[in-house]
TIDREN-804083 format. One line per 5 residues: their letters; for each residue x, y, z of C-alpha. Coordinates in pm, 1 decimal, m for minus. Layout:
N
a) X:Y:Z ~ ...;
This chain:
506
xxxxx) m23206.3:m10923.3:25334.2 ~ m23442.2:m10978.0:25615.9 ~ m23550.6:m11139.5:25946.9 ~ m23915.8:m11289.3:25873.6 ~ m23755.5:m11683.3:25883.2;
xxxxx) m23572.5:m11630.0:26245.6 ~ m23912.1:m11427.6:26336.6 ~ m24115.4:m11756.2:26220.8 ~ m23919.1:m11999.9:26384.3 ~ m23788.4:m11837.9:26697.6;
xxxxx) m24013.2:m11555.9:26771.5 ~ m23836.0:m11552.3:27124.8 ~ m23492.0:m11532.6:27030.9 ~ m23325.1:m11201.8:27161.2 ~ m23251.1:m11010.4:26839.5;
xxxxx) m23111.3:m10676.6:27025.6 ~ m22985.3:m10655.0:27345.6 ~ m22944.4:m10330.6:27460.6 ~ m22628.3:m10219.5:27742.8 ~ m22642.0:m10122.7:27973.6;
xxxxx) m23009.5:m10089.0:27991.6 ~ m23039.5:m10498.8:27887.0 ~ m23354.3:m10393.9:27690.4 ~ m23417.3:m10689.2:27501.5 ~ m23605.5:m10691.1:27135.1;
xxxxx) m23669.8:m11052.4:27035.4 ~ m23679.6:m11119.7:26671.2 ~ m24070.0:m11187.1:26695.0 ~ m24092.2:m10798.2:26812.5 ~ m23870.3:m10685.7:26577.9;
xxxxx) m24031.1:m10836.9:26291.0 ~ m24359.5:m10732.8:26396.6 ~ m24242.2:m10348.7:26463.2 ~ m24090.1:m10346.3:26100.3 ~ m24399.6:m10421.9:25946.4;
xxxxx) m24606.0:m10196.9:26116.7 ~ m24384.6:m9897.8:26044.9 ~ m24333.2:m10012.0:25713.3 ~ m24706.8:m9967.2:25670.6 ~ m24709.8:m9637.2:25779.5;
xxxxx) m24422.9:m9559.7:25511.9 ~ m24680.1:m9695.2:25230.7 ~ m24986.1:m9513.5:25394.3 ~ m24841.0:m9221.9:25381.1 ~ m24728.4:m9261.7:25029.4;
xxxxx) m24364.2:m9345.3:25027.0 ~ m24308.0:m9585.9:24727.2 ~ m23955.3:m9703.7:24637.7 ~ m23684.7:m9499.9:24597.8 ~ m23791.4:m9251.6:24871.6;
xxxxx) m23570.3:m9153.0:25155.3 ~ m23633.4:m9167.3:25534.1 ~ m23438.1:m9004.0:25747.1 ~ m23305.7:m9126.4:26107.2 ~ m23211.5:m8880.4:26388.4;
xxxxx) m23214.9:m9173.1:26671.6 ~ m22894.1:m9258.5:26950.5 ~ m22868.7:m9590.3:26996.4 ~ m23155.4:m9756.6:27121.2 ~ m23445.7:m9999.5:27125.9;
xxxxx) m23598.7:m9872.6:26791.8 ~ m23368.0:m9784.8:26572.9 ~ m23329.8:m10122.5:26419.8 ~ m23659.5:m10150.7:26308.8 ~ m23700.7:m9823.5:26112.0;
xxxxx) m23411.6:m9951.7:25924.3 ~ m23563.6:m10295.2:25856.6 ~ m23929.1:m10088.8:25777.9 ~ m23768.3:m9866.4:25530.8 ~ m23526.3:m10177.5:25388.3;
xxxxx) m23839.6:m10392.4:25321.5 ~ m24020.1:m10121.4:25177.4 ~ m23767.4:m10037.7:24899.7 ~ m23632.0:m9704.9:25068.8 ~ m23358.1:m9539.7:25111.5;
xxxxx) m23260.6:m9454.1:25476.0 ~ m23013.3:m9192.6:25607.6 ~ m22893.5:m9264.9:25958.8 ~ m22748.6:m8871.0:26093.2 ~ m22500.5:m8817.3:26301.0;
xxxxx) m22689.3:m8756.4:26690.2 ~ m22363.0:m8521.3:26752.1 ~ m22456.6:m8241.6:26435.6 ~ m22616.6:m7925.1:26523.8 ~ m22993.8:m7889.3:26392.0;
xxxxx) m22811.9:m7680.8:26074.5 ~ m22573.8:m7976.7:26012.3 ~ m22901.6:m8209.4:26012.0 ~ m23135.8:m8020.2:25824.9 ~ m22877.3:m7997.5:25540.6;
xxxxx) m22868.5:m8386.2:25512.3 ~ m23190.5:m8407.4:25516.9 ~ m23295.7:m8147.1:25262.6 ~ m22984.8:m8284.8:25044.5 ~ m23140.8:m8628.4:25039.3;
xxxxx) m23481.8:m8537.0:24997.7 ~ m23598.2:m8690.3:25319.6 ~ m23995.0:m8774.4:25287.3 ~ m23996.1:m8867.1:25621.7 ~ m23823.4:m8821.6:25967.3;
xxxxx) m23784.1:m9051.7:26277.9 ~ m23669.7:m8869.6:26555.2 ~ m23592.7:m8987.4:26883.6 ~ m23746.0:m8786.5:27193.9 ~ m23395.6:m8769.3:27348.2;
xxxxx) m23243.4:m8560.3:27021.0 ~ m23612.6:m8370.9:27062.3 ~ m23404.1:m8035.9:27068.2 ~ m23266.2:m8090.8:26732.7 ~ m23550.0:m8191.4:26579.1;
xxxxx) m23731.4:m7854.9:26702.2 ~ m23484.9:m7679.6:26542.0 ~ m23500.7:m7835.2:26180.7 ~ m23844.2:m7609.7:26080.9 ~ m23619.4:m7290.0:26072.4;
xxxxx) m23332.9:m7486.5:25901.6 ~ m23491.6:m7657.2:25622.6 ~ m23532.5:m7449.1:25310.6 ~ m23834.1:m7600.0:25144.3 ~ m24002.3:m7712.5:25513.0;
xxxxx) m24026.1:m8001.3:25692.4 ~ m24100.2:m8298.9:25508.2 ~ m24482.3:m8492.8:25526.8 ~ m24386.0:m8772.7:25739.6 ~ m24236.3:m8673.5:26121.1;
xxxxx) m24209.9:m8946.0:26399.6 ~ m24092.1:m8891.4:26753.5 ~ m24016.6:m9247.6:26959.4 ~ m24050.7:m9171.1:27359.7 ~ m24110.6:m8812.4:27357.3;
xxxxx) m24343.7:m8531.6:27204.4 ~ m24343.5:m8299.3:26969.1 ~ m24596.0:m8024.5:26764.4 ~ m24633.7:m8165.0:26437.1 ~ m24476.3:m8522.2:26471.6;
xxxxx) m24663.8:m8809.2:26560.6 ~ m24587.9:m9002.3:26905.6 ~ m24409.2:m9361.3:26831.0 ~ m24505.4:m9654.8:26869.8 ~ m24855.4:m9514.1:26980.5;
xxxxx) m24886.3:m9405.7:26591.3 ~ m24839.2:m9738.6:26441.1 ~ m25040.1:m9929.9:26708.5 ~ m25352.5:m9971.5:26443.7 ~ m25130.4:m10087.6:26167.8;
xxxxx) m25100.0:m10477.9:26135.9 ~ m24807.0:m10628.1:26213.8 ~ m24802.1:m10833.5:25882.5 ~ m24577.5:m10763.2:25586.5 ~ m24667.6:m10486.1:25325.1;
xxxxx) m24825.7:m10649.3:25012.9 ~ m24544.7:m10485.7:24784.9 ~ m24231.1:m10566.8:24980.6 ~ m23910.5:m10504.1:24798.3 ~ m23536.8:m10452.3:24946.4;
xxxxx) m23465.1:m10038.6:24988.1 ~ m23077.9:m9977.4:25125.8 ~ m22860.3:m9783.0:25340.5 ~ m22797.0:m9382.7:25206.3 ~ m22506.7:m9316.1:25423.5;
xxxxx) m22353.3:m8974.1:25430.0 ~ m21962.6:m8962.1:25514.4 ~ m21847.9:m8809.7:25826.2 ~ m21755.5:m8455.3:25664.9 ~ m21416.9:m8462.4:25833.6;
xxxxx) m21312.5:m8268.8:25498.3 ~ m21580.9:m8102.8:25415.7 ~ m21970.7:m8121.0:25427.5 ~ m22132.1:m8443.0:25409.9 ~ m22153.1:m8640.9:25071.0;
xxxxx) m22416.5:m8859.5:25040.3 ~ m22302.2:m9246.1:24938.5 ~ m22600.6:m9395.9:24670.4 ~ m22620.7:m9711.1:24550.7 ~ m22864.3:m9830.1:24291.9;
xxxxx) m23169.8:m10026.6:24449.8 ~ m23144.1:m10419.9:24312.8 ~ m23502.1:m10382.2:24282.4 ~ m23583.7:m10726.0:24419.1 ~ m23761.8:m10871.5:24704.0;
xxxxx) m23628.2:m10906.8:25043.1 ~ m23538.8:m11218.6:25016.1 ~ m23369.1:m11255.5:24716.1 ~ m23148.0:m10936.0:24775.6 ~ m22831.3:m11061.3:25023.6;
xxxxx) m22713.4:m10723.2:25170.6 ~ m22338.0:m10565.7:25127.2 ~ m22166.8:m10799.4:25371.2 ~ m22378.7:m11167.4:25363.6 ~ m22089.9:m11339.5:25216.8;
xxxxx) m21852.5:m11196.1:25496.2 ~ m22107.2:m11275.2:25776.4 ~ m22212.2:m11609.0:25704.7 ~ m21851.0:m11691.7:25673.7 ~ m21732.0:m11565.7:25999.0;
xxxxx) m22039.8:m11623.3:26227.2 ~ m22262.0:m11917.7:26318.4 ~ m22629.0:m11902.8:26448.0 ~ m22549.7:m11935.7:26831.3 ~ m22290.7:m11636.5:26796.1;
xxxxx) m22382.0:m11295.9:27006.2 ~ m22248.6:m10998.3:26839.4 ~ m22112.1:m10683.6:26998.9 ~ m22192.6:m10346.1:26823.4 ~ m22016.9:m10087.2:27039.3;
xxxxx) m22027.2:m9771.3:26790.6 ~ m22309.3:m9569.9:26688.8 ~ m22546.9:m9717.6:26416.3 ~ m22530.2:m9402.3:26203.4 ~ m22251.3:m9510.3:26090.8;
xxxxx) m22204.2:m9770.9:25829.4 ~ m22002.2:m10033.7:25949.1 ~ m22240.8:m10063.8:26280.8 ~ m22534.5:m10059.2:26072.4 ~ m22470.3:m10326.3:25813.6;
xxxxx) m22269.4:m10557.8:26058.1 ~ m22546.3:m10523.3:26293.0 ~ m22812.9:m10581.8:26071.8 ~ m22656.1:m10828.8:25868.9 ~ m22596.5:m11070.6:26170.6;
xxxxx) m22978.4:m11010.5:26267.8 ~ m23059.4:m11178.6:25891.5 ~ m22878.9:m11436.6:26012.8 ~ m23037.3:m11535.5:26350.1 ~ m22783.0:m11363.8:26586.1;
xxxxx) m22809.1:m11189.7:26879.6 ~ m22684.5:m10817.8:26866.9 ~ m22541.5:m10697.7:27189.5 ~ m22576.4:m10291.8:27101.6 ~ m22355.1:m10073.6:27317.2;
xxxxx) m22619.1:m9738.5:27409.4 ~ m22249.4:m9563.6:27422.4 ~ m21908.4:m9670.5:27390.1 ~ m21683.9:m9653.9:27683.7 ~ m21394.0:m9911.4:27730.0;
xxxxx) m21500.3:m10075.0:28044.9 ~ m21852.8:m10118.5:27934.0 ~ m21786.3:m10303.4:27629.0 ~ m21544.6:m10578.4:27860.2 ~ m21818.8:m10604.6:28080.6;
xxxxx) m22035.1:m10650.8:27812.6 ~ m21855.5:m10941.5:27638.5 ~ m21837.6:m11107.9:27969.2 ~ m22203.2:m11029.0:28068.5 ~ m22322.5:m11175.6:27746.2;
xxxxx) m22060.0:m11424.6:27672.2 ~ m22017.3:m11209.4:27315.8 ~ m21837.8:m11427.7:27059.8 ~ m21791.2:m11162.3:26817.5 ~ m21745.9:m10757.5:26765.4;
xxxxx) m21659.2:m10535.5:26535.2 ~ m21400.8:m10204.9:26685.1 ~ m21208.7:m9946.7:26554.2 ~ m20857.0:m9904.1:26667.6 ~ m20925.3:m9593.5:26922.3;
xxxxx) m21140.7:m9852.5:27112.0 ~ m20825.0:m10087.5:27153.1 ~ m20595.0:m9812.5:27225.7 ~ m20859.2:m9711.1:27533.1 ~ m20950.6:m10070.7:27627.2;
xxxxx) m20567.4:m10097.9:27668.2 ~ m20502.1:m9836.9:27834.3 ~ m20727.3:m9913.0:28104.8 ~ m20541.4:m10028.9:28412.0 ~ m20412.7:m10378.9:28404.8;
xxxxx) m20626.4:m10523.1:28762.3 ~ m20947.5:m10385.5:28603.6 ~ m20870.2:m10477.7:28249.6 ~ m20836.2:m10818.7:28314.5 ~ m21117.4:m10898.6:28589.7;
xxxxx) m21346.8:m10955.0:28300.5 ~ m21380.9:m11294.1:28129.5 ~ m21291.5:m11213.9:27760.3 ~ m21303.2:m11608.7:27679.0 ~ m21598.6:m11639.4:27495.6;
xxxxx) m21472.8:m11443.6:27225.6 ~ m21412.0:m11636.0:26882.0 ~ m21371.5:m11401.3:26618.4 ~ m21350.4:m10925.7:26613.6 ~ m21301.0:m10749.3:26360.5;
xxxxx) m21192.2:m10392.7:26314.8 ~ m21186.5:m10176.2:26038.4 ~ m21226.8:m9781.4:25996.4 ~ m20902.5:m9638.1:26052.3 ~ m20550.6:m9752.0:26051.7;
xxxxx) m20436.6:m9954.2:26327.6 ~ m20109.8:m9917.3:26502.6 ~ m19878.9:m10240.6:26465.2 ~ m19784.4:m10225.4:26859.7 ~ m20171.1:m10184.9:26951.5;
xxxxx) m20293.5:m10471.5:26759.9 ~ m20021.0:m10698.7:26874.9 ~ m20110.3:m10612.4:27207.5 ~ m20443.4:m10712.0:27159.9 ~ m20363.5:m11024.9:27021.2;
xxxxx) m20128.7:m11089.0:27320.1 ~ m20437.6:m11024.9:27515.6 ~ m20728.7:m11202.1:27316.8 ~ m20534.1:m11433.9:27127.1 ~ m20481.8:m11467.6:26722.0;
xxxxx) m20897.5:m11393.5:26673.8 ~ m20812.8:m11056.0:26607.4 ~ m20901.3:m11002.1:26226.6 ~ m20920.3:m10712.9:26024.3 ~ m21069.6:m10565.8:25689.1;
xxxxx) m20974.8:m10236.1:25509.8 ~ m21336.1:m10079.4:25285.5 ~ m21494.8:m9788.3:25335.4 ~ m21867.7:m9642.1:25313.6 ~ m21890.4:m9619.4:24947.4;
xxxxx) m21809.6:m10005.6:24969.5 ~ m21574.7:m9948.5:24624.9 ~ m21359.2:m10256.0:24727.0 ~ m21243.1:m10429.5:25035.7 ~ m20963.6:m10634.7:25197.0;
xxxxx) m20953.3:m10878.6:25460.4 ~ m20659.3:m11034.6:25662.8 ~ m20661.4:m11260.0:25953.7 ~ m20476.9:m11254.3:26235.2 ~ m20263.9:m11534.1:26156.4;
xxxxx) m20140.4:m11356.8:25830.4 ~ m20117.7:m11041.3:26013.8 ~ m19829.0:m11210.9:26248.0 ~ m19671.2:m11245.3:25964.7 ~ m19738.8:m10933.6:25757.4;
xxxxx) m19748.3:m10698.5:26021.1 ~ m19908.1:m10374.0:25948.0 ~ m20096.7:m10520.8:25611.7 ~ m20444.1:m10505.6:25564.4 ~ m20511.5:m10777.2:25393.9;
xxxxx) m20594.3:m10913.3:25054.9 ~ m20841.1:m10830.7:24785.9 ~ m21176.7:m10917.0:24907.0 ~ m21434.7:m10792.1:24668.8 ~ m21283.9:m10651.0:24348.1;
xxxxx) m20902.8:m10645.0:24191.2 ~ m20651.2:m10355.4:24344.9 ~ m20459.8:m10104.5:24180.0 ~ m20147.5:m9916.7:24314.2 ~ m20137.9:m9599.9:24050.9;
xxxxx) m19912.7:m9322.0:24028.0 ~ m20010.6:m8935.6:23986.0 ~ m20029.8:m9040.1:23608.5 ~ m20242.5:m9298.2:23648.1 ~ m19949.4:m9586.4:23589.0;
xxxxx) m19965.0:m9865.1:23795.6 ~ m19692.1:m9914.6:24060.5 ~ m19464.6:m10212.5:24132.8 ~ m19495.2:m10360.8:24509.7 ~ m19348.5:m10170.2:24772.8;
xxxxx) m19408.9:m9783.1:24625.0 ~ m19690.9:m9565.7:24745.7 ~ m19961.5:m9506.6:24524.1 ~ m20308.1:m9417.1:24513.5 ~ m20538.0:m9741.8:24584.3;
xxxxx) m20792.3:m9820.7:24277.0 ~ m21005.8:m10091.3:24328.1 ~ m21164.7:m10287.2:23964.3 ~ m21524.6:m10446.2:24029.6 ~ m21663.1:m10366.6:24352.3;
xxxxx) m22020.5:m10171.8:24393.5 ~ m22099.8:m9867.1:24222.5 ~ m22213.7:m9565.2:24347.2 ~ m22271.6:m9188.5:24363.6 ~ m22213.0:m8920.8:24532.9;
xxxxx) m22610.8:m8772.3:24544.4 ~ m22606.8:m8454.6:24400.7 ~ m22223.0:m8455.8:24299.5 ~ m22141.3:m8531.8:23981.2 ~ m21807.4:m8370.8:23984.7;
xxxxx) m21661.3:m8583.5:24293.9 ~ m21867.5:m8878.2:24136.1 ~ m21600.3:m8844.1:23783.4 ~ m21318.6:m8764.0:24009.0 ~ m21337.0:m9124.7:24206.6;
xxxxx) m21287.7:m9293.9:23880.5 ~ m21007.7:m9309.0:23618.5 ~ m21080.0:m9413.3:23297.3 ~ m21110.5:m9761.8:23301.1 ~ m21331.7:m9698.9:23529.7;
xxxxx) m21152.5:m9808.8:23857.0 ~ m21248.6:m9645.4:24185.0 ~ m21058.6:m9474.2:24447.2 ~ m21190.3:m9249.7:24738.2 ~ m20828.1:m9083.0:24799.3;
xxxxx) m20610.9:m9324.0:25028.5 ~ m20277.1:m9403.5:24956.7 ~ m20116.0:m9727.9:25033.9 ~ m19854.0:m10009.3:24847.7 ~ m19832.7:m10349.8:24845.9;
xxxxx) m19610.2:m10635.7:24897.1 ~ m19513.0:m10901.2:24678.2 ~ m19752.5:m11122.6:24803.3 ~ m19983.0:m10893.4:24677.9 ~ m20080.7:m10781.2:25052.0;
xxxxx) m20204.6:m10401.8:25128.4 ~ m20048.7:m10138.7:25379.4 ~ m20206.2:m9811.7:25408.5 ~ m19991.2:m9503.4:25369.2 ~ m20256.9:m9268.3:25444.5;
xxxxx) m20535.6:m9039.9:25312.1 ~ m20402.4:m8809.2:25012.1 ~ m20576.5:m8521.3:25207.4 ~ m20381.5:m8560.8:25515.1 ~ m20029.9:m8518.3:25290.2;
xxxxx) m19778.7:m8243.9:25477.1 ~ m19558.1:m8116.6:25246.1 ~ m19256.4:m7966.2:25415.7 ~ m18951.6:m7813.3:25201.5 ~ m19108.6:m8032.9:24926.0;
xxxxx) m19132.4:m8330.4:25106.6 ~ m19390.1:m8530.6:25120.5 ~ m19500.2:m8678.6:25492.0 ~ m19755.6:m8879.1:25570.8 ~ m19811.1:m8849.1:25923.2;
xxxxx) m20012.2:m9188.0:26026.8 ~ m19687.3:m9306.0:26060.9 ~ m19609.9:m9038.4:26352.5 ~ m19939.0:m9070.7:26582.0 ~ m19883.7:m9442.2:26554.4;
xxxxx) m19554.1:m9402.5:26694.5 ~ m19744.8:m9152.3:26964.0 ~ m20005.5:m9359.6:27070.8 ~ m19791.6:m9664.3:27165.9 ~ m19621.3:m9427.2:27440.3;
xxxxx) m19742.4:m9531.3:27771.1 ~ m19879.5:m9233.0:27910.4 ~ m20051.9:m9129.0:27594.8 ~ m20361.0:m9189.5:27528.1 ~ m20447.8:m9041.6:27171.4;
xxxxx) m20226.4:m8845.5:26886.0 ~ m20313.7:m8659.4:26635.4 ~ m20035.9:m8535.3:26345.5 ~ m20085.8:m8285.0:26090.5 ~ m19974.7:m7988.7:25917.6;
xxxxx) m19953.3:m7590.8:26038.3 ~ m19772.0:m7330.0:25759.2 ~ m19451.1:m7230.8:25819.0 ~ m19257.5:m6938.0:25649.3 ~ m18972.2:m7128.8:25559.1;
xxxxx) m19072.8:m7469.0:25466.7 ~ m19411.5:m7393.3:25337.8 ~ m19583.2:m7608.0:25579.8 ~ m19449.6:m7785.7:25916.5 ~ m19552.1:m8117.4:26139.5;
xxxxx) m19730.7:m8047.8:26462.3 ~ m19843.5:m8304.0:26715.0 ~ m20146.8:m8245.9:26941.5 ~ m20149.4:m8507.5:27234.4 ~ m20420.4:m8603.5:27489.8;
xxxxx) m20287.3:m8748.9:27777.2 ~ m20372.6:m9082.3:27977.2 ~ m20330.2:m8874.8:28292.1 ~ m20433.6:m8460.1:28211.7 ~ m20138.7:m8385.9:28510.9;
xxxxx) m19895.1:m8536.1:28225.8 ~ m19962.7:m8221.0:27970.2 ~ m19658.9:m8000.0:28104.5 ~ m19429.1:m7837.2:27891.1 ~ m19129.0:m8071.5:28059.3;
xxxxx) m19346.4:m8409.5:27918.7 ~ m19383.3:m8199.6:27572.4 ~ m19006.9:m8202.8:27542.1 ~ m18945.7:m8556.7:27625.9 ~ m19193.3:m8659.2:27399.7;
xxxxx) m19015.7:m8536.7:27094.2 ~ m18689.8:m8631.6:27240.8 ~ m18871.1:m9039.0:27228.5 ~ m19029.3:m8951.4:26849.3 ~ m18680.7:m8861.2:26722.9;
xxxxx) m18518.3:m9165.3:26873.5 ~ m18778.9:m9368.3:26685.3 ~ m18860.4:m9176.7:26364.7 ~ m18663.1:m8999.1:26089.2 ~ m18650.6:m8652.2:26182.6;
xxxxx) m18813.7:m8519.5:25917.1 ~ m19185.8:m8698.0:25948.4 ~ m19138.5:m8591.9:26353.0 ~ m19348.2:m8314.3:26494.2 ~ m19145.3:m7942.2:26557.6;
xxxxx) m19379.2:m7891.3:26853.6 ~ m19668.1:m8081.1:27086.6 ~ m19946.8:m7924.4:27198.6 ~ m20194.6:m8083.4:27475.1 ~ m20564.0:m8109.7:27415.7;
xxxxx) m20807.1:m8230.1:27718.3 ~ m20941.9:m8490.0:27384.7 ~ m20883.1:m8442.5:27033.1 ~ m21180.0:m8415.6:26782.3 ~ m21290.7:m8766.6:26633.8;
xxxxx) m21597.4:m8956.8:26463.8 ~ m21684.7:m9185.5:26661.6 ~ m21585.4:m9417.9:26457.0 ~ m21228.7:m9280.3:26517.4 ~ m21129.6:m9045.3:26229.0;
xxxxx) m20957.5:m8726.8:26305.2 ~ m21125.1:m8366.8:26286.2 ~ m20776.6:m8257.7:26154.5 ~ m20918.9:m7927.3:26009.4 ~ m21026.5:m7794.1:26338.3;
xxxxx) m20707.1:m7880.8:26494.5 ~ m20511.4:m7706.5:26188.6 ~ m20733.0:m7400.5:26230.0 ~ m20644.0:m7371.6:26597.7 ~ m20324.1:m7360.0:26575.2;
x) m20259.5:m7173.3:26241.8;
């Protein structure tokens, strides 16, 4: 994967545009700013196989540490800006980091790696826009490299680590395809080229340490298009943004439609929206009345795809199959899916089962062996835990994530099925569901809201928010109680902190 033929024949071409700064990085600059950095890597010994680590917020540079590591056939670990200098330093020392690029806003954190990492810092330490003892200044250390390519290029690849909403961190490896740049497609190529053209601008509104942002992004910059990259998320901004830039294309994550949404109706719709042709969202589970509200709103362009980081197997479904299968996620994409039972049987369509995908990519979990076995059966199919059925059409709906399972008086619950039911309430803006031990029934469904309006969290709006749930749910998957929370705790690509939430109110 790479951006040297764009770079060659239209040097001028915005590759990144940043909002709201509108700090542009044409594809001749970004080319040129790969190579030198991916000098550096090589002069200061990194061969392939090596791992760079990326503590960097969204912003002019970040791209090109990710294309100088990718053409120099290393691994790179994007961390999450939000984790305390602890959290980072055990990413880093768990991937073997040879090298750190910091960015001078997260300067802080990076201070306070030295007394975190066990065996030191690592040889390599870069600091863009700020300074630092010990780390060299970017770009000022890479102004005497050249801005040609390495002599040994060869493609490295993303080491993403999940969001540790269950745990710590697990690192996500994939074996390098030890081939040159240009031979070596990247995860999503065939997706991509499919759903974009060469005149397309694409909107990345979520941080690029996470996976989705940085492989979309990336992967429409190997193809010639423009990346619109959001410095932050916030609902208005990324309206304003499509219109600004006449985007064509986006990736989201259902909280962003929920909030877009929810934005009032006169300043929703004073932005021009037209010049969209294709989004796509992905990440977490999407409520039904959301997404037809956004199709209401944008039209039938509203696709979706169902993966995850270790890229084990994918679905896809387009809007116009989602009118009529409502709730699925689509079809097989990339490898052959399996609905198993606790025994490892498969299931007929329409009962819940762990979902196995056959084919796919392989991977590890670095350092894990154990979790590595437990994300296969014996055939060799791979699962990473969520639970779903399908139709007879052979079409996917998610259930939910094993780990998020109450089980109340021996019943099982799985309660996405409740905070989508939440969220479509008009004066509530988020919902999160999830379990809290009770003496009886072993365990018991609580609800913690955040409200569009924070004068709506009163004990009288509590009450006739469960009254609404139980007209609309079976009683047993509703919540006992609500609780009120100024904003719940979520990735920013949307997934629940549940385990914080259960340990408050436990």
């Amino acid at each position: 994967m790479q951006i040297r033929d764009t770079a060659v024949a239209t040097p001028d071409k915005p590759a990144i545009i940043m909002y709201p700064s509108g700090t542009v990085v044409t594809f001749g600059e970004l080319e040129a700013r790969a190579n030198r950095l991916a000098h550096l890597f090589r002069d200061a010994g990194l061969v392939e196989g090596d791992v760079v680590a990326i503590l960097m917020e969204n912003n002019e540079h970040m791209h090109a540490v990710m294309w100088a590591a990718r053409r120099a056939g290393l691994y790179y670990v994007p961390i999450n800006t939000n984790l305390t200098a602890a959290e980072a330093a055990y990413i880093i020392d768990n991937s073997s980091a040879k090298a750190i690029v910091g960015s001078g806003k997260l300067r802080d954190t990076l201070a306070g790696l030295r007394d975190q990492l066990p065996n030191g810092l690592p040889p390599v330490l870069v600091i863009a826009d700020g300074q630092l003892d010990g780390w060299q200044s970017y770009p000022e250390c890479v102004a005497g490299q050249p801005d040609t390519p390495i002599d040994d290029e060869i493609e490295g690849d993303l080491l993403q680590y999940s969001s540790g909403t269950t745990g710590r961190p697990k690192g996500i490896k994939r074996e390098l395809p030890h081939l040159p740049p240009a031979e070596a497609p990247g995860l999503m190529a065939a997706l991509v080229s499919f759903w974009m053209h060469p005149d397309a601008v694409y909107l990345s509104p979520a941080p690029l340490y996470h996976t989705a942002p940085s492989v979309w992004s990336m992967q429409t910059q190997a193809g010639g298009i423009t990346t619109v990259v959001m410095e932050k998320f916030d609902a208005e901004g990324a309206l304003d943004a499509i219109d600004r830039y006449r985007v064509t294309h986006g990736q989201f994550v259902p909280v962003m439609f929920t909030r877009m949404l929810k934005l009032p109706a006169d300043k929703r719709l004073s932005y021009d929206v037209s010049s969209l042709e294709r989004v796509m969202h992905a990440a977490a589970p999407c409520p039904v009345e959301i997404k037809q509200q956004m199709i209401d709103w944008w039209g039938p362009i509203v696709d979706e795809y169902y993966a995850s980081s270790e890229a084990h197997g994918s679905t896809l479904i387009t809007a116009d199959e989602w009118l009529t299968h409502p709730g699925s996620v689509g079809r097989p994409l990339a490898g052959a899916l399996h609905i198993l039972d606790e025994d490892g049987n498969e299931l007929p369509p329409g009962q819940a089962g762990e979902i196995y995908f056959e084919g796919g990519f392989d991977f590890e979990y670095l350092n894990d062996p154990g979790k590595t076995a437990s994300s296969r059966d014996a055939r060799g199919w791979k699962t990473v835990g969520d639970i779903g059925y399908v139709d007879e059409e052979g079409f996917l709906y998610l259930t939910d994530r094993r780990h998020h399972m109450i089980i109340s008086g021996g019943v099982n619950i799985y309660p996405q099925e409740a905070e989508n039911l939440l969220v479509t309430h008009p004066l509530v803006m988020d919902a999160a569901v999830f379990p809290i031990p009770d003496d009886e029934m072993g365990q018991s469904v609580k609800a913690a809201v955040q409200t569009v309006d924070p004068s709506d969290a009163t004990p009288e709006f509590a009450a006739e928010l469960l009254a609404w749930v139980r007209d609309r749910l079976a009683h047993y998957k509703c919540p006992r109680s609500i609780s009120f929370e100024e904003q719940l705790p979520r990735t920013d690509t949307g997934k629940l902190y549940k385990q914080e939430l259960m340990k408050k109110y436990s």
